[in-house]
C-alpha positions as a Markdown table, in Angstrom:
| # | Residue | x | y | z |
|---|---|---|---|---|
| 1 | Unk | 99.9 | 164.0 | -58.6 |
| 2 | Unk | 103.7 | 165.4 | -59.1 |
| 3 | Unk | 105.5 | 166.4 | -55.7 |
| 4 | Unk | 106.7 | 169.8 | -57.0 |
| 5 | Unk | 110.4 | 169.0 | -55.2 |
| 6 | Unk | 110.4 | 165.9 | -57.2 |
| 7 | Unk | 111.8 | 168.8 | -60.4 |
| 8 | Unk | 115.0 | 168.7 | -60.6 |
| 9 | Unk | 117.0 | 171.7 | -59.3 |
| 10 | Unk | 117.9 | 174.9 | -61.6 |
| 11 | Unk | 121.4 | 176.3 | -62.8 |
| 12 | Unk | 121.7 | 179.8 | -64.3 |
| 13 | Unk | 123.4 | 179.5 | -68.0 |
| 14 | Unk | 124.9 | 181.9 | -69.7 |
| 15 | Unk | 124.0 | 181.9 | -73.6 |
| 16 | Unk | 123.3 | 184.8 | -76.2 |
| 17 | Unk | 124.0 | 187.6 | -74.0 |
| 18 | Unk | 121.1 | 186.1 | -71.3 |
| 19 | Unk | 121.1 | 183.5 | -68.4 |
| 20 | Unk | 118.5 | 180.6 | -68.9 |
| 21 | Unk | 117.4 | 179.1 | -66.0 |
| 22 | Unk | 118.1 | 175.5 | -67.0 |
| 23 | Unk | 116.7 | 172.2 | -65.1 |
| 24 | Unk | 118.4 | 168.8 | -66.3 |
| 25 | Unk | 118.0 | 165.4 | -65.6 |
| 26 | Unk | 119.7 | 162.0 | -67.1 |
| 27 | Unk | 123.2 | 163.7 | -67.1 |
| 28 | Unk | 125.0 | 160.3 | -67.1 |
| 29 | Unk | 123.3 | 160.0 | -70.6 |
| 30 | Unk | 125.6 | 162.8 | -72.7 |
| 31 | Unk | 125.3 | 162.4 | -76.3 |
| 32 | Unk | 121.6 | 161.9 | -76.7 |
| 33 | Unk | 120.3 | 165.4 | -75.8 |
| 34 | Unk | 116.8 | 166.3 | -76.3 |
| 35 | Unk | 115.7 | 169.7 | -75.5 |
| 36 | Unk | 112.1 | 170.6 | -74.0 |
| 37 | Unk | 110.6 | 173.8 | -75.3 |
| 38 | Unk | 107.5 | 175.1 | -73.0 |
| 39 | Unk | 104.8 | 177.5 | -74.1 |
| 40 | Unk | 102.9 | 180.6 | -72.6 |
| 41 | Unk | 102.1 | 181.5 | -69.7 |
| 42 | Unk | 103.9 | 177.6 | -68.9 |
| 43 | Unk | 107.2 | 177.0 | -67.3 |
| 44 | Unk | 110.0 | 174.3 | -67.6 |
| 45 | Unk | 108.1 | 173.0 | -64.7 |
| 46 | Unk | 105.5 | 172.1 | -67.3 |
| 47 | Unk | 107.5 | 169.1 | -68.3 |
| 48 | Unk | 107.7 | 167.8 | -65.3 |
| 49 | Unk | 105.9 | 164.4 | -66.1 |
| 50 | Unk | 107.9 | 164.0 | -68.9 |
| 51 | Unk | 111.4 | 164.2 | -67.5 |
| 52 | Unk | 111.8 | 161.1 | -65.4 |
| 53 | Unk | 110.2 | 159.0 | -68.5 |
| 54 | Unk | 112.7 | 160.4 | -70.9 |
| 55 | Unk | 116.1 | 160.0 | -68.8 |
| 56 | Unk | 115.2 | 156.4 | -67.3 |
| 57 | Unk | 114.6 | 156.1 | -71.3 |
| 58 | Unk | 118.4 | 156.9 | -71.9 |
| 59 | Unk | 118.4 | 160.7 | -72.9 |
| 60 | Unk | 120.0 | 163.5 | -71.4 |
| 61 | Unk | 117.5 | 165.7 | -70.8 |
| 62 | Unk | 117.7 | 169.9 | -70.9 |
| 63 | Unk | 114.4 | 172.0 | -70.0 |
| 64 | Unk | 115.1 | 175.9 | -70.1 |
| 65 | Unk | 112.8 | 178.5 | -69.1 |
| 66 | Unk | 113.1 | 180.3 | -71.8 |
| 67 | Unk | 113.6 | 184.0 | -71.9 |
| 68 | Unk | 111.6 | 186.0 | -70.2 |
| 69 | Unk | 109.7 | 183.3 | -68.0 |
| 70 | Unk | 111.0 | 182.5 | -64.5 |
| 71 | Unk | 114.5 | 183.1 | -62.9 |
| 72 | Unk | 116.0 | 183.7 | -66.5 |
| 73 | Unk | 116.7 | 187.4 | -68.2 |
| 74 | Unk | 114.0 | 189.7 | -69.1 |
| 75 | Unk | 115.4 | 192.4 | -71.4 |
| 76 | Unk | 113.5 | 195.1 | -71.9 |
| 77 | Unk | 113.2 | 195.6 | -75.6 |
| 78 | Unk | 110.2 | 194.3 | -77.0 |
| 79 | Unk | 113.2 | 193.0 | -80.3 |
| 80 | Unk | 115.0 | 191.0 | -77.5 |
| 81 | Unk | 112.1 | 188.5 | -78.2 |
| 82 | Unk | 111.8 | 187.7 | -81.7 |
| 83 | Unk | 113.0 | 184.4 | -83.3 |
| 84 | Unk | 116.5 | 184.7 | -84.1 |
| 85 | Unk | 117.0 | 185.5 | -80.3 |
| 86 | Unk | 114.7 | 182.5 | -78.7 |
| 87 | Unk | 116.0 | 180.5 | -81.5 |
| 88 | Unk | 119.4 | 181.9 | -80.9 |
| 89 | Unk | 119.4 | 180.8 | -77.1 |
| 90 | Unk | 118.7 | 177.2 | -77.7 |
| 91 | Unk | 121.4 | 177.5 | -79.9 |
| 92 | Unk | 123.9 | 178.7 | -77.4 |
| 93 | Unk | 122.5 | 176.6 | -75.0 |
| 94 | Unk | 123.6 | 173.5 | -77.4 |
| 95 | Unk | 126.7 | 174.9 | -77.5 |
| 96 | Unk | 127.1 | 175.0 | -73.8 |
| 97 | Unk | 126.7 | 171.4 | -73.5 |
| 98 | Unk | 129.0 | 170.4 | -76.3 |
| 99 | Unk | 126.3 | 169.3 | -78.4 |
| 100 | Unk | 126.4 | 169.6 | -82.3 |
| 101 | Unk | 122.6 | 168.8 | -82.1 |
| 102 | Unk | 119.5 | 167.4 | -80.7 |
| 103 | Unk | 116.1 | 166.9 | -80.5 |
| 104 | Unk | 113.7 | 169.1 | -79.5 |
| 105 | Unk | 110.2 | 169.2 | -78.5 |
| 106 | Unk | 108.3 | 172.3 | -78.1 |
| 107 | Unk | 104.4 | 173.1 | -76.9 |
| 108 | Unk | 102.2 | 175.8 | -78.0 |
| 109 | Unk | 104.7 | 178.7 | -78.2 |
| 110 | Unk | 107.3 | 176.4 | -77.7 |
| 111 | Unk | 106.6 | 174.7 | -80.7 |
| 112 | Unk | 106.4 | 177.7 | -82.8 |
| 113 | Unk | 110.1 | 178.5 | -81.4 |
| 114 | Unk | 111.1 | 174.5 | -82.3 |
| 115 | Unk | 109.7 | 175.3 | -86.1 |
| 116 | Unk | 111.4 | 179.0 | -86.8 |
| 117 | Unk | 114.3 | 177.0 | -85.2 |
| 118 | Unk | 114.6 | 174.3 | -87.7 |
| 119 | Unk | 114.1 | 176.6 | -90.4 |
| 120 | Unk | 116.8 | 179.0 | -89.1 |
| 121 | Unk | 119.3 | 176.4 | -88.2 |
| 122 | Unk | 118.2 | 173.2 | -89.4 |
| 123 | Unk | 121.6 | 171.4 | -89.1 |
| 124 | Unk | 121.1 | 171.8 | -85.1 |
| 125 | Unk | 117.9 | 170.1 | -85.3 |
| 126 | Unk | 118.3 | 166.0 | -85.1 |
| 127 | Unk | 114.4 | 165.2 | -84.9 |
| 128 | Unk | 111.1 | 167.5 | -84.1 |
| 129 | Unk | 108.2 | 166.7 | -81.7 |
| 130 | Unk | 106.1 | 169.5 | -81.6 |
| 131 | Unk | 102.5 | 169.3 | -79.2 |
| 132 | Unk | 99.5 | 171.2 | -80.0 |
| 133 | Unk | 100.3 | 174.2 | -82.5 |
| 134 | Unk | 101.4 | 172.8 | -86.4 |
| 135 | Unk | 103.5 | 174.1 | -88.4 |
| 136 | Unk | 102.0 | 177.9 | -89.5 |
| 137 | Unk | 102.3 | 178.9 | -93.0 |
| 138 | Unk | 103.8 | 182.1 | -93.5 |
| 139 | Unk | 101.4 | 183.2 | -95.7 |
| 140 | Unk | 100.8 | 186.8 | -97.8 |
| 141 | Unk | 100.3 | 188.7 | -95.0 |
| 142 | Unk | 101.9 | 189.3 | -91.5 |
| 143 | Unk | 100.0 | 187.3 | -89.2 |
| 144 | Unk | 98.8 | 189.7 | -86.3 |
| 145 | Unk | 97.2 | 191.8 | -89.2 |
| 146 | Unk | 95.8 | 188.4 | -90.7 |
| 147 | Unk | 94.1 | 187.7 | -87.2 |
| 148 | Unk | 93.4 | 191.2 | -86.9 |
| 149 | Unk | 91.4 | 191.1 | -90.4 |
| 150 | Unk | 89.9 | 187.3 | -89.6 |
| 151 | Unk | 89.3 | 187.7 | -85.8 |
| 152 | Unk | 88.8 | 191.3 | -84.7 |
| 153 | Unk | 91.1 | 193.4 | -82.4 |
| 154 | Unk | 89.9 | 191.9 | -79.2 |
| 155 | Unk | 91.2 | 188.3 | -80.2 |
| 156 | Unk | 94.6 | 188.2 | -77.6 |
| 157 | Unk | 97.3 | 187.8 | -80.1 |
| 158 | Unk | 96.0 | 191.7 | -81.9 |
| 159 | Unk | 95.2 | 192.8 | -78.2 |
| 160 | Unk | 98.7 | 191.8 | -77.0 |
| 161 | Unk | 100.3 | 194.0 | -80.1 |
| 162 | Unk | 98.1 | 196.8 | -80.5 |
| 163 | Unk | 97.1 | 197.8 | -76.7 |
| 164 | Unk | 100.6 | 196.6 | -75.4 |
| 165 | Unk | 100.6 | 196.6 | -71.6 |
| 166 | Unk | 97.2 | 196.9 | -70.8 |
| 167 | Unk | 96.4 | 192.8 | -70.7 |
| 168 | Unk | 99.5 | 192.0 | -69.2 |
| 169 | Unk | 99.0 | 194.5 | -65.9 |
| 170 | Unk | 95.6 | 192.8 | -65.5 |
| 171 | Unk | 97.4 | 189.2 | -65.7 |
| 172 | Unk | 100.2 | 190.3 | -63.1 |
| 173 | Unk | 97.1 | 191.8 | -60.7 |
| 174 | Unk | 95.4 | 188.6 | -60.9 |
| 175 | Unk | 98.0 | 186.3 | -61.2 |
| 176 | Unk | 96.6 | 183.3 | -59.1 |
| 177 | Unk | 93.1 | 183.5 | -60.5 |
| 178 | Unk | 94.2 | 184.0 | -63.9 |
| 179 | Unk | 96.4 | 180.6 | -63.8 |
| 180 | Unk | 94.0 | 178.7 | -61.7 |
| 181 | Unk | 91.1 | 179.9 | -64.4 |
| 182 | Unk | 93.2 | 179.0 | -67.3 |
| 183 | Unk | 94.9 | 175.4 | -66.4 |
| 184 | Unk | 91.5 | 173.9 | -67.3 |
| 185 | Unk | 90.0 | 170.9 | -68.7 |
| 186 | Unk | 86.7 | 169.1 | -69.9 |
| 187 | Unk | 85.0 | 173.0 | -69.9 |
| 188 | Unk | 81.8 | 173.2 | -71.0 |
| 189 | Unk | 81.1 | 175.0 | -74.4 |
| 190 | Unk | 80.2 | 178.2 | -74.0 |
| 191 | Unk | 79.2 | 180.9 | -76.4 |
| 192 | Unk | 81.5 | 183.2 | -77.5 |
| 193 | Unk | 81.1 | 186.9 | -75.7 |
| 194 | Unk | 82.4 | 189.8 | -76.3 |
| 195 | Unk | 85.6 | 191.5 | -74.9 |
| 196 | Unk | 89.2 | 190.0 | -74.8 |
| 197 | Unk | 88.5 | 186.8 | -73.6 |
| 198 | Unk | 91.6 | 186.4 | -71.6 |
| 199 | Unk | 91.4 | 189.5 | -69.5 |
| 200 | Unk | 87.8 | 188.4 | -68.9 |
| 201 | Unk | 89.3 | 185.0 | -67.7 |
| 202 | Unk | 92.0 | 186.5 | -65.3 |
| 203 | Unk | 88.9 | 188.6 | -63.6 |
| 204 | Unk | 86.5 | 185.7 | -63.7 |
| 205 | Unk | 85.4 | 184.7 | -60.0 |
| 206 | Unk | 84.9 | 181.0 | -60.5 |
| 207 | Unk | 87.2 | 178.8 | -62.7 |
| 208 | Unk | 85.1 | 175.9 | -65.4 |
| 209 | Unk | 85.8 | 172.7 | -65.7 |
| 210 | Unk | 88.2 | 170.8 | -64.3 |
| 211 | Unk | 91.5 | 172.0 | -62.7 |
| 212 | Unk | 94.4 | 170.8 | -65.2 |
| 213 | Unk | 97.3 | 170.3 | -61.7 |
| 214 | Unk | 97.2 | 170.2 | -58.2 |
| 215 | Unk | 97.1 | 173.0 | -55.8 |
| 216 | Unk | 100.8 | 172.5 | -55.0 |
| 217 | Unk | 101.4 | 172.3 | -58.8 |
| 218 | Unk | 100.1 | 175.1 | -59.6 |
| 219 | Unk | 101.7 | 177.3 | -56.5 |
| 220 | Unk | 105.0 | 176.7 | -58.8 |
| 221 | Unk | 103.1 | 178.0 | -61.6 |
| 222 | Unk | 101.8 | 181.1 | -59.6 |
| 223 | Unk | 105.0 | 181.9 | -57.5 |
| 224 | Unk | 107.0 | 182.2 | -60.8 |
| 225 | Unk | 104.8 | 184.9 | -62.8 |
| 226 | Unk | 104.2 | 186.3 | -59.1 |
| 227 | Unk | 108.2 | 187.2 | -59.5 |
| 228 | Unk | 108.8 | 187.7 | -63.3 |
| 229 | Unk | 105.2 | 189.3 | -64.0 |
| 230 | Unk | 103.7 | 188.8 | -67.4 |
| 231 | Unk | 105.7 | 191.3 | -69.9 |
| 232 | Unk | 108.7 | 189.3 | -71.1 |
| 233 | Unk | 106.7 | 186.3 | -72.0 |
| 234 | Unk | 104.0 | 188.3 | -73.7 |
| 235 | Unk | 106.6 | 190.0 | -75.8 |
| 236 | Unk | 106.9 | 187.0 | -77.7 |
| 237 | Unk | 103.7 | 187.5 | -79.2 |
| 238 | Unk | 104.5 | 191.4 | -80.0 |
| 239 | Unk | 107.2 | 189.9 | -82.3 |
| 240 | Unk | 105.2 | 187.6 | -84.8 |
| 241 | Unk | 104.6 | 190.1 | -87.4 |
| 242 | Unk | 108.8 | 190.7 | -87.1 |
| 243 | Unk | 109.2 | 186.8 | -87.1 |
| 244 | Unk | 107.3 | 187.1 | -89.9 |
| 245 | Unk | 109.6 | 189.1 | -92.2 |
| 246 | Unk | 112.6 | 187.5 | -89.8 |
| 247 | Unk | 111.6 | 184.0 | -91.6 |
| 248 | Unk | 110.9 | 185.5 | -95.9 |
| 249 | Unk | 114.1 | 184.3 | -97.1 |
| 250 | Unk | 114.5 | 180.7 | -95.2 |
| 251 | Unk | 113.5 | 177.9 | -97.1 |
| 252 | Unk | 110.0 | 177.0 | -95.3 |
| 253 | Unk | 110.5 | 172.8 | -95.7 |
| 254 | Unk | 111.4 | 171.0 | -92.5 |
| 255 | Unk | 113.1 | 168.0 | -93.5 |
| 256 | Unk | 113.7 | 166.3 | -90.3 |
| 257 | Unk | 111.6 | 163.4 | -88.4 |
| 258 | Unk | 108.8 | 165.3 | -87.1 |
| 259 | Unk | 106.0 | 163.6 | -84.5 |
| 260 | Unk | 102.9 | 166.2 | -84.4 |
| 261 | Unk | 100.8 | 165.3 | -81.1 |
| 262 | Unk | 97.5 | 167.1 | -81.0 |
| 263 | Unk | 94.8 | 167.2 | -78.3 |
| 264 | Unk | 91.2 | 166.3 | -80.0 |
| 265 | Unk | 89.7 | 168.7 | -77.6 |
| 266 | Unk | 92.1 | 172.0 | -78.3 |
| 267 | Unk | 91.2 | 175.4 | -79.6 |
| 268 | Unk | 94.4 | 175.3 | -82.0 |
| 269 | Unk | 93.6 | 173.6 | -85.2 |
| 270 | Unk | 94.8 | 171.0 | -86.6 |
| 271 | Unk | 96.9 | 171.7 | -89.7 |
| 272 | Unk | 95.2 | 169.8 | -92.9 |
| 273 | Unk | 98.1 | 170.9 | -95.2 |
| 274 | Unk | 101.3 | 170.0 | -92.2 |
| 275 | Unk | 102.9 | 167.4 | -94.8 |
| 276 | Unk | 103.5 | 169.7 | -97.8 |
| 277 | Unk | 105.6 | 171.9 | -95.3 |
| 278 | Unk | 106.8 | 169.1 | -93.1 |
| 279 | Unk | 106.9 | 166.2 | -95.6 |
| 280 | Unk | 107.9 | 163.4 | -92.6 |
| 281 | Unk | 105.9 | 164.0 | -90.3 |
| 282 | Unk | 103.5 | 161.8 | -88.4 |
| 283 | Unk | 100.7 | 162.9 | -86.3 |
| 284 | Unk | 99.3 | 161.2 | -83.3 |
| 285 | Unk | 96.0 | 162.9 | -81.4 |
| 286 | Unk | 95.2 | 162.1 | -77.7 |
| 287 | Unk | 91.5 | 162.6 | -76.3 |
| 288 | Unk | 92.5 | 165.7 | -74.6 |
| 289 | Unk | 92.5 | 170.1 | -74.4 |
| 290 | Unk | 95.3 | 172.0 | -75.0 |
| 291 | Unk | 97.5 | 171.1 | -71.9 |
| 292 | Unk | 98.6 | 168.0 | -74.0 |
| 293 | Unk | 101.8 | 167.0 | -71.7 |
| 294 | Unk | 100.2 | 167.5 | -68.5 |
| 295 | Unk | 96.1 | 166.5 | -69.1 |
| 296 | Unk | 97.7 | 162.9 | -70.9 |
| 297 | Unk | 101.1 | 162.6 | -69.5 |
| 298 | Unk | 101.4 | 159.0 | -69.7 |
| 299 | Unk | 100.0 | 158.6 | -73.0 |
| 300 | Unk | 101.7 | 162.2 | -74.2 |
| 301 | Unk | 105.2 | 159.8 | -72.8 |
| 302 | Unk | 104.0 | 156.8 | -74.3 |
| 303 | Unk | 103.6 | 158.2 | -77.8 |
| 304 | Unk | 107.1 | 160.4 | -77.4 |
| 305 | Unk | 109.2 | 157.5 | -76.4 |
| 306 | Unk | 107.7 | 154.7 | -78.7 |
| 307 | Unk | 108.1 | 157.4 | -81.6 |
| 308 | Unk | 112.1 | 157.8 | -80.6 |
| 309 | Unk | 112.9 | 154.2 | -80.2 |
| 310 | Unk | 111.4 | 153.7 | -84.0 |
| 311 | Unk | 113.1 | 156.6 | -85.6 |
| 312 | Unk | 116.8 | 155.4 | -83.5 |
| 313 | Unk | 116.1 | 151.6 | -84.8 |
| 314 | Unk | 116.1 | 153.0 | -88.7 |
């Protein structure tokens, strides 16, 4: 297992009108940046078995918390989250560094940030690796009120938007149990119940499965939404219907070198139509849930890396 104060230490940077608590390694390798983009309710800390591997592999390496989530700003307004400003902090954050571009790598709400960012600023985007959630088609309809009309109003993304508050209080009361109930794997199937399944989950006495980190993992996990709470990185979800009319007029192609690493065992689905949106991309799936970095991290490294060295060698 990871020693936690193996991570490398935090700086607060300014970008956008925010700080971002930013972790770095492989500083001695400027010029070949590649940005890691974590999901929800994750941390930069969720990367941590990837960072060694990609500095001793030559990059310089740039893991923010992202808006929001741990030591970096939490504005108030629910608009503070939307695209143009998580895509607009990487952005700034590039700048920071000198850095005309790079590659990025995003997981589950992470990658959705590493997709609306390629198709709001695709010249600052060298390569995509995106883990876990494809590329989403934007589709007719706004999506909460597409999952509203497909999956009901208890389904978390509608709960999150249309009872705002209510599941994140019950998160930040059980923060421990709802983390340690989450970070999960090899659960056994289970029926689908009633209820908003994640408030359920935070509440639930005894955690399935197996646990996804270690005790002393998951303290940093735990200690970090103990002191931000839930709210900021929840807003992200109250903004996908405004992402959604955010993203109407930008063409929806990503052209750039795209690796798409899915876990055989998630609840996302697998996108059957990724290449007419994302016409190079390549996929590789690993016999795992939907913690893809840190349930396979040698094999999640192992398909990152080997991936980069082909694309550098064309």
């Amino acid at each position: 297992m990871f020693d936690p104060a193996d991570f490398p230490e935090p700086t607060l940077v300014p970008v956008n009108g925010v700080e971002l608590e930013v972790f770095e390694a492989g500083r001695q390798n400027a010029g070949k940046p590649i940005v890691l983009c974590h999901g929800w309710p994750e941390h930069a800390f969720s990367w941590r078995h990837q960072v060694p591997a990609l500095a001793a592999a030559g990059y310089h390496v740039i893991v923010p918390n992202q808006r929001g989530y741990g030591n970096s700003s939490r504005p108030a307004e629910v608009t503070d989250y939307d695209i143009e400003h998580l895509s607009g902090d990487l952005i700034a954050l590039l700048d920071h560094y000198g850095y005309e571009d790079a590659v990025f790598v995003g997981h589950d709400w992470g990658a959705m940030v590493v997709w609306g960012l390629t198709l709001l600023h695709p010249n600052r985007v060298k390569k995509v690796i995106n883990l876990s959630l494809p590329y989403q088609e934007r589709g007719e309809k706004p999506w909460i009120e597409s999952m509203e009309d497909v999956l009901g109003g208890d389904f978390y993304f509608v709960h999150f938007n249309r009872r705002p508050g209510v599941a994140d209080a019950v998160f930040e009361e059980n923060t421990f149990r709802f983390l340690r109930n989450l970070y999960r794997k090899n659960q056994p199937p289970a029926e689908p119940r009633p209820g908003m399944a994640l408030i359920d989950l935070a509440r639930a006495e005894t955690p399935l499965g197996e646990p996804v980190m270690s005790d002393g993992e998951l303290a940093v996990l735990v200690s970090a939404f103990e002191s931000s709470g839930f709210t900021g990185s929840v807003n992200w979800y109250r903004n996908l219907d405004r992402n959604w009319r955010l993203l109407a007029d930008v063409n929806p192609i990503v052209q750039q070198p795209t690796l798409m690493i899915y876990g055989d065992r998630d609840a996302v689905q697998k996108s059957e139509r990724l290449t007419d949106f994302v016409p190079n991309a390549e996929v590789v799936s690993l016999d795992c849930g939907h913690w893809i970095q840190q349930e396979k991290p040698e094999e999640t490294n192992q398909a990152i890396l080997k991936w980069l060295e082909e694309r550098d060698a064309i």
